[in-house]
C-alpha positions as CSV (number, residue, x, y, z in Angstrom):
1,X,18.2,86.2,-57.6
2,X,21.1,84.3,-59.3
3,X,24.1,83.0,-57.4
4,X,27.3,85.4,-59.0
5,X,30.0,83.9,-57.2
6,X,32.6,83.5,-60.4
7,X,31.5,80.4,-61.1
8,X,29.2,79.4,-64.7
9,X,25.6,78.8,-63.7
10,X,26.4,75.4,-65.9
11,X,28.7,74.2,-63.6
12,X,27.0,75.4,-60.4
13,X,24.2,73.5,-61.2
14,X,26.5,70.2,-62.0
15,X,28.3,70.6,-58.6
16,X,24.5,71.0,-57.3
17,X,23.8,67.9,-58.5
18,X,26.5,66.2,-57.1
19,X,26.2,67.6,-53.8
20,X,22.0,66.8,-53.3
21,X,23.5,63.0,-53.7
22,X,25.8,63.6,-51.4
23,X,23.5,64.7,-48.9
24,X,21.1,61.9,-49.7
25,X,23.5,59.6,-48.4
26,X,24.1,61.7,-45.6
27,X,20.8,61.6,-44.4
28,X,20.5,58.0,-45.2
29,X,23.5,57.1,-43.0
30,X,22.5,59.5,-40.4
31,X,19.1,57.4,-40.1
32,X,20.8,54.1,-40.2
33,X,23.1,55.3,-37.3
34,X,20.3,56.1,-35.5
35,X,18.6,52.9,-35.8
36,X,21.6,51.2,-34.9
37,X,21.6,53.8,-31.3
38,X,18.0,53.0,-30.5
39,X,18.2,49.1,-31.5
40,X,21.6,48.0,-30.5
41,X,21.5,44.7,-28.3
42,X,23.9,42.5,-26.2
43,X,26.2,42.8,-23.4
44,X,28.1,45.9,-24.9
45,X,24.6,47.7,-25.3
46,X,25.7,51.0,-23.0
47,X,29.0,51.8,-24.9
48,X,27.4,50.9,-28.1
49,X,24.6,53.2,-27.4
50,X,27.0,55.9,-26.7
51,X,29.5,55.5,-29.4
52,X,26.6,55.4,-32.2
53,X,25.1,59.0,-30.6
54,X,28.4,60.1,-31.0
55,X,28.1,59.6,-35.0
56,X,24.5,60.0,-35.2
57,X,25.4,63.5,-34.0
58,X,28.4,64.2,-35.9
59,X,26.7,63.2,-39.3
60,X,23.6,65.4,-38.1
61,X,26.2,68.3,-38.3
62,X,27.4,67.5,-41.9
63,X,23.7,66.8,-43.2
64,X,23.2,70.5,-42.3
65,X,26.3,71.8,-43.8
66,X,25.4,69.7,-47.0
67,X,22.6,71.6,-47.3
68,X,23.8,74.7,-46.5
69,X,26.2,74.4,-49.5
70,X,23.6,73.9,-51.8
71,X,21.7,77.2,-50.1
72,X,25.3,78.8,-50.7
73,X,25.2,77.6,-54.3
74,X,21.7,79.5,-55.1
75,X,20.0,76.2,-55.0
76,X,17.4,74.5,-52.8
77,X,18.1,71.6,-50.5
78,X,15.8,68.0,-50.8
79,X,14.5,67.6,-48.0
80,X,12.0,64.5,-48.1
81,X,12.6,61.1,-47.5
82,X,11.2,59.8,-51.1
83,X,14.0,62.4,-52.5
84,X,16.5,61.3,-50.3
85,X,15.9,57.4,-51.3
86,X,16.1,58.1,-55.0
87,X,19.1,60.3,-55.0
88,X,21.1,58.0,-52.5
89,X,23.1,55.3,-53.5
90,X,23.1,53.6,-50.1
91,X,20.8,51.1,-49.6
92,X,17.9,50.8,-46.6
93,X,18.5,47.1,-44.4
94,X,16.2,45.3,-42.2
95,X,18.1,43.4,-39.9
96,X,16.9,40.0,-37.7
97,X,19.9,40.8,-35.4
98,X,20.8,44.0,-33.1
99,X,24.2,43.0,-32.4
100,X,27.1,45.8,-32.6
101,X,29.4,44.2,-34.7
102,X,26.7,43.7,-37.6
103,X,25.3,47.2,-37.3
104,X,29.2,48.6,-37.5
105,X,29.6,46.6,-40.2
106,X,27.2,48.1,-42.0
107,X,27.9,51.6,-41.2
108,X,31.3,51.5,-42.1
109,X,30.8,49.5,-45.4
110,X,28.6,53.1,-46.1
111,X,30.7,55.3,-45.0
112,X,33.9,54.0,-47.2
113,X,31.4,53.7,-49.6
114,X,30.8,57.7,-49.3
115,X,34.6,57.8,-48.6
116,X,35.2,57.2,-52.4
117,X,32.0,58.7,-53.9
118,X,33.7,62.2,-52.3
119,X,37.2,61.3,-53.7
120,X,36.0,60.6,-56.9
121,X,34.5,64.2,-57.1
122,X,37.2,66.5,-55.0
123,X,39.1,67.1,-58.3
124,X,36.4,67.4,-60.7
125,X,34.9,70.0,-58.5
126,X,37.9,72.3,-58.9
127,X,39.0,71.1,-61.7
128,X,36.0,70.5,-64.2
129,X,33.6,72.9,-62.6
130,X,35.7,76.0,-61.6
131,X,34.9,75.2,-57.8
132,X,37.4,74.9,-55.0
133,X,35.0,76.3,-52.5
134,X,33.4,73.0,-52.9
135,X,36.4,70.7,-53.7
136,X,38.0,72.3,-50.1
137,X,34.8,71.8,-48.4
138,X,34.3,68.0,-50.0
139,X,38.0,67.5,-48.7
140,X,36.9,68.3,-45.5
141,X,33.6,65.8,-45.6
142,X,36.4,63.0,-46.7
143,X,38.4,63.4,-43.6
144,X,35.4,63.7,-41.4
145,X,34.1,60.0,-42.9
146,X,37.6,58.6,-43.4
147,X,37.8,59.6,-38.9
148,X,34.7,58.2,-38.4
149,X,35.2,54.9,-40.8
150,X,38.6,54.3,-38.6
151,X,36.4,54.7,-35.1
152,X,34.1,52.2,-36.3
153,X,37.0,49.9,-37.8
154,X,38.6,50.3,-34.2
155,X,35.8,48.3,-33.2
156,X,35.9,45.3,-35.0
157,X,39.6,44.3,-34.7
């Protein structure tokens, strides 16, 4: 049965395909997080360990509501790891060293990386597409990534 929530099925399936990038690099950062809680190294290890479950968690939360909006949006949610690696624009790293200050780094190179991906899309959402469901709930994403980007910046000054 077809979404009929006031929006065009044109532009539902353009903020769609949007969003299933979004939650590609969700996922992608979620992983990356967590590899950074099970490897992290070196006399901060405990605190370290902590912190990243903190955002391993919280990002476990918004790969859910990612995909939830999609579900809202009559649409179905990837959901595999080969999807998830072609839609992302993040990139997988191998790294020779487990110390905290390259693995935050990294995470919070991807996450202002998301950061403007999201702001680049807010207004066309609303604007373009007819959607401020969406824009309001991509606001909300922003301001979750832009709290966790300043955690992890907090870190290395």
């Amino acid at each position: 049965m077809k979404t009929n929530i006031g929006i065009q099925q044109e532009n539902i399936a353009k903020v769609v395909t949007v969003l299933t990038k979004v939650l590609a690099d969700e996922f992608i950062l979620y992983t990356k997080t967590k590899k950074a809680h099970w490897n992290i190294e070196g006399p901060d290890f405990y605190n370290k360990h902590l912190f990243f479950e903190q955002q391993y968690k919280a990002l476990d939360e918004i790969v859910d509501t990612v995909a939830e909006r999609i579900r809202v949006l009559g649409h179905y949610a990837p959901g595999t790891l080969k999807e998830y690696l072609t839609l992302t624009h993040l990139t997988e790293e191998s790294r020779e060293k487990n110390d905290s200050a390259g693995y935050i780094t990294a995470l919070l190179a991807d996450h202002e990386s998301i950061i403007i991906h999201l702001r680049e899309n807010i207004n066309r959402f609303a604007s373009e597409f007819h959607d401020a469901g969406t824009s309001d709930y991509i606001t909300g994403l922003l301001e979750n990534h832009e709290k966790m980007a300043w955690m992890l910046r907090a870190h290395l000054n």
